[in-house]
C-alpha positions in Angstrom: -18.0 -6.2 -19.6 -17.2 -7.2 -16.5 -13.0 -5.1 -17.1 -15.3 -2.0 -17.6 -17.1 -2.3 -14.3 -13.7 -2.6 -12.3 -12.5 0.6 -14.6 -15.4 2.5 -13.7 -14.9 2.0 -9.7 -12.0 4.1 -9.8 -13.4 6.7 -12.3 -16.3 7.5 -9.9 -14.2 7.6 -6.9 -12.1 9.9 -9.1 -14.9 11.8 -9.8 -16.3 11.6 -6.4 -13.0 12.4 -4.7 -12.5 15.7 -6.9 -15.9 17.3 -6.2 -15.3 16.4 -2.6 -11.5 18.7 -2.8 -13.2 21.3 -4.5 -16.1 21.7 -1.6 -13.7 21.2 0.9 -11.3 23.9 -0.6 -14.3 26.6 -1.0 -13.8 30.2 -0.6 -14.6 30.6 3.0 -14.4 34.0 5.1 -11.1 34.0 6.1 -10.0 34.7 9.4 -6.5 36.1 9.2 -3.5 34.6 11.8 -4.9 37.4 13.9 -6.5 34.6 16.7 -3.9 32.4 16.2 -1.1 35.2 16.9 -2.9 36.3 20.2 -3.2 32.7 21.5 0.2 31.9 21.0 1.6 35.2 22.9 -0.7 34.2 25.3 1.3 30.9 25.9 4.5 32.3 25.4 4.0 34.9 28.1 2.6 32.0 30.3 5.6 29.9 29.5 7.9 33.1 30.7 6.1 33.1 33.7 6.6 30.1 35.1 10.2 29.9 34.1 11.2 32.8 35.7 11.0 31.7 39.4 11.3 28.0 38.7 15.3 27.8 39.2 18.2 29.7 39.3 20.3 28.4 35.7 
């Protein structure tokens, strides 16, 4: 009896572990790389600027 109870510990966290992925991974609205484009011209055009003054290579 007591085999079956250490079996069923990782069944459940199976189990558990499963439902957890599948509301984790729900359909969600999804945002598109749109915000995450913009920010990162953003910092490339602030990286530019303050390279371009900095020295002369």
């Amino acid at each position: 009896m007591g085999v079956l109870v250490w079996l069923l510990i990782p069944l459940v966290a199976a189990i558990g572990g499963g439902l957890w992925g599948t509301w984790a991974n729900r359909t969600r609205k999804t945002r598109g790389d749109g915000p995450e484009l913009d920010g990162y011209a953003r910092f490339r055009e602030a990286m530019e600027k303050s390279h371009t003054g900095a020295r002369g290579a």
